[in-house]
N, C-alpha and C positions, 0 to 999 in steps of 0.2 A: 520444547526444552532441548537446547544443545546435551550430545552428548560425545564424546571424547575417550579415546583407547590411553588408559593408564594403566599403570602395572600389568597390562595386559589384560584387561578387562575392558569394556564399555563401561563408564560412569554416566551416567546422566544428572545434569544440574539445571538451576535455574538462578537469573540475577536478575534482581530489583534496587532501584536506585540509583543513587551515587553517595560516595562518601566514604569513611574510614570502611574496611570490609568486616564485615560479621558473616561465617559459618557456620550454620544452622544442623546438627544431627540428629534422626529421630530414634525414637527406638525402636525394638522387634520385630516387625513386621510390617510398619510403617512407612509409607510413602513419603517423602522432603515436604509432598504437599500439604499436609497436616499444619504445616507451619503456617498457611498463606491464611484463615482463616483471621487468628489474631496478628500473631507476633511480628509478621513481616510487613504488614501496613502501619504498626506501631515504629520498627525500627527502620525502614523509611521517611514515614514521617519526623523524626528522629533526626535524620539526618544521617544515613548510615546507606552503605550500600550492604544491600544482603542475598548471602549466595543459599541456596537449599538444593539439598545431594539425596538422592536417592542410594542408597547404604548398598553394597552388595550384596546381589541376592532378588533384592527387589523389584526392579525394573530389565535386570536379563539375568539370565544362569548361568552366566562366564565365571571360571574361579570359583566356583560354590563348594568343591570335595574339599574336605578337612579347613572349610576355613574357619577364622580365627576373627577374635576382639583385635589380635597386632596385625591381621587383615585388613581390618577395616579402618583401623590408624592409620596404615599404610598408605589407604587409597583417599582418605581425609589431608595427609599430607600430601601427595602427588597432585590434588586438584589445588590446592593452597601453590604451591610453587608453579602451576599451572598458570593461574591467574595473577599471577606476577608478586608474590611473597608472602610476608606476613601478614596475620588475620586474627579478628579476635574468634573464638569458639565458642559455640554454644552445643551443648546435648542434653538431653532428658534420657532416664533410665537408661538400656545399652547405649543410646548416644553418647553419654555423660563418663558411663565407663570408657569409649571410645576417645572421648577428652582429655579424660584422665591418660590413657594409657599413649596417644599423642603426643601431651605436656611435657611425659619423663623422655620418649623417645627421640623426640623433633624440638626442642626447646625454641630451638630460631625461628620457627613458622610460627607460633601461639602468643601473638602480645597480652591477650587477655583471657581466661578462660572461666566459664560458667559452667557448672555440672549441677543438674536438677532431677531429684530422686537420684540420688546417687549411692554408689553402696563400692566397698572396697574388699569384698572379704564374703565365700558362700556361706548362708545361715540356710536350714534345717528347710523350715517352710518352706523358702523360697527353692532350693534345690529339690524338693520334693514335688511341686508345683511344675515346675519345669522337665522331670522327669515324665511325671505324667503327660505333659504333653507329647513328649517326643511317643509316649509308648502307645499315645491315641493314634499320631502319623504313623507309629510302625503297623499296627493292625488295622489301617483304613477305616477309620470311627471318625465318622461326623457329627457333630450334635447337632441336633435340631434350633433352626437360627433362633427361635424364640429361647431356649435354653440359656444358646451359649450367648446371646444377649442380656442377658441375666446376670449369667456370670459374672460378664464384663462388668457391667456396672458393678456387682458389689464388690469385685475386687478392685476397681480404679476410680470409682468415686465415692464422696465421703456421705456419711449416714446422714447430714444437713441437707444434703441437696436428695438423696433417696428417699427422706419423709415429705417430702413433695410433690404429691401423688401426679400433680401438670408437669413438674419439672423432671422425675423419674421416669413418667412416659416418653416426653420428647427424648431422652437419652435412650431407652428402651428401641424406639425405633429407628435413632440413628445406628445402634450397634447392628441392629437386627437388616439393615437394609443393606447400609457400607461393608459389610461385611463376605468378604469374595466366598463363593459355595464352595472352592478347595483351598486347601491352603499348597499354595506352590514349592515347590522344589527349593527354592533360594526361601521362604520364609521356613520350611524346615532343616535347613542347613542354620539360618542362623538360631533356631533354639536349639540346635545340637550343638553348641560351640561350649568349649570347655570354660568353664564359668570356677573352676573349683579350686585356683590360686589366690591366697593371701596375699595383696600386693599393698597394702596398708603402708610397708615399712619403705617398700619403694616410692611413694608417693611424695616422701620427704626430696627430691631430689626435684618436685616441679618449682620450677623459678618464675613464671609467669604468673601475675597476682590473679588471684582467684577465689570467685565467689560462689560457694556451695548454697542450693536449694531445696529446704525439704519443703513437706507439705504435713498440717499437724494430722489428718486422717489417712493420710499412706499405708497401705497394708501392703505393696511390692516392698518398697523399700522404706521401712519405719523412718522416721525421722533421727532416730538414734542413730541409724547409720549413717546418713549424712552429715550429721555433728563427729561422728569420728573420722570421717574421711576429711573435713575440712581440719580436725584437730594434727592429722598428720602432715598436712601440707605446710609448709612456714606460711608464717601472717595470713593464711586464707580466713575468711570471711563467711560464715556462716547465718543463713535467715531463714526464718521459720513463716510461711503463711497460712494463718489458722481454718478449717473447718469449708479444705478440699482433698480430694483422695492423689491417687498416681497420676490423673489426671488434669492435675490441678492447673497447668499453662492453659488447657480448656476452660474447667468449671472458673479460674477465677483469672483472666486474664489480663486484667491492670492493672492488678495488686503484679503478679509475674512480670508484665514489660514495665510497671515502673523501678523495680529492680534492675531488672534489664538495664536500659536505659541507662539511669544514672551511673551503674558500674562501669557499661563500659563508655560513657562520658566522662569517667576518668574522675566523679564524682569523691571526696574523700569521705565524706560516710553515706551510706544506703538508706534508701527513706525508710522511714519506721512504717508497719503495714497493719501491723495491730498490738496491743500490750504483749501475746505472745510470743511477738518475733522475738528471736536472738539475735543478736551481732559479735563475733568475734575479731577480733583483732591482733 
């Protein structure tokens, strides 16, 4: 994977294809490569050329004190103008905020953007969640990888795939294995980032058409918040895929790329994926 000194950091990225450009973000603590599994052999095949970045933080600890979500905007759009301009956007969870917060600041780089689990606004749980972890890094607690394997799953996948005693294991021993034994310096800088601005009202100012993605078993970011984050954006597009958690690009993957796909094929309406989805318009 090339990697490249922007805003004075190292970025690291990776391209596949050719075609219109799709930029890939992930979330938390998450590698660009998370994407190669599904979505980036889908949007290839596609017909797309697509880039995946490793977020600051992740791949080196250049830049890591006090940064920020308008951080990592930042370095989303410097590798966009890098690569010779506009691009469509993709993010999941903090990626998605990353998109978002892109969208309002950089309008000219972002032809098209996608935000999945997306959320615009701190809620209780979720801040309280995130607290706790910072306070696990501050005291040097580690859970035990079968644990925090556990965890993972019941917080990022949904109860249909968990009552699957074959299918809950295989998940059980992916968390439990992929899973690094410390969590690094740049993955705790980025759960320390300030998360506690209402920017809902700003979001009315992205011009770049845009399709919001919940998932109907989401416990990060409920599906409620994704229909209001899509509610504040003019004409955004809002769909619902039933009966996957935070996870859901994983658990249910072409239900998510054929969303994909057709949005940003410039399609004018989104495939229906099940009676539950929504569509806004």
């Amino acid at each position: 994977m090339p990697t490249v000194t922007l805003n004075n950091i190292p970025i690291t990225y990776a391209i596949s294809g050719t075609g219109p450009r799709v930029l890939l973000i992930m979330g938390t603590g998450s590698p660009g490569r998370v994407w190669n599994t599904y979505q980036v052999p889908a949007l290839v095949k596609a017909g797309f050329q697509v880039v995946t970045m490793d977020n600051r933080g992740i791949s080196h600890s250049h830049g890591i004190e006090g940064m920020s979500i308008d951080d990592l905007a930042a370095d989303a759009a410097a590798l966009i103008k890098h690569l010779g301009g506009p691009a469509h956007v993709v993010g999941t969870s903090m990626g998605a905020r990353v998109v978002q917060e892109l969208a309002v600041a950089r309008p000219e780089l972002v032809l098209r953007a996608i935000m999945i689990g997306a959320t615009g606004k701190p809620y209780p749980v979720e801040s309280a969640l995130n607290r706790g972890r910072q306070a696990l890094h501050a005291q040097g607690i580690e859970l035990p990888a079968t644990y925090a394997a556990a965890v993972t799953a019941l917080l990022n996948l949904s109860p249909r795939t968990l009552a699957d005693p074959q299918k809950a294991q295989e998940w059980l021993d992916i968390f439990e294995y992929s899973a690094p034994a410390t969590t690094s310096p740049g993955v705790r800088a980025q759960v320390a980032m300030d998360r506690s601005r209402n920017r809902l009202a700003d979001y009315a100012r992205i011009l770049a058409p845009t399709l919001v993605i919940g998932f109907g078993d989401d416990r990060m970011t409920p599906p409620e918040q994704g229909r209001e984050v899509a509610a504040a954006i003019p004409g955004a597009r809002y769909q619902e895929i039933p009966h996957c958690g935070h996870f859901g690009y994983l658990e249910q993957p072409d239900a998510v790329n054929a969303l994909l796909i057709a949005f940003l094929a410039g399609n004018s309406a989104t495939p229906e994926v099940s009676r539950r989805s929504v569509y806004r318009s």
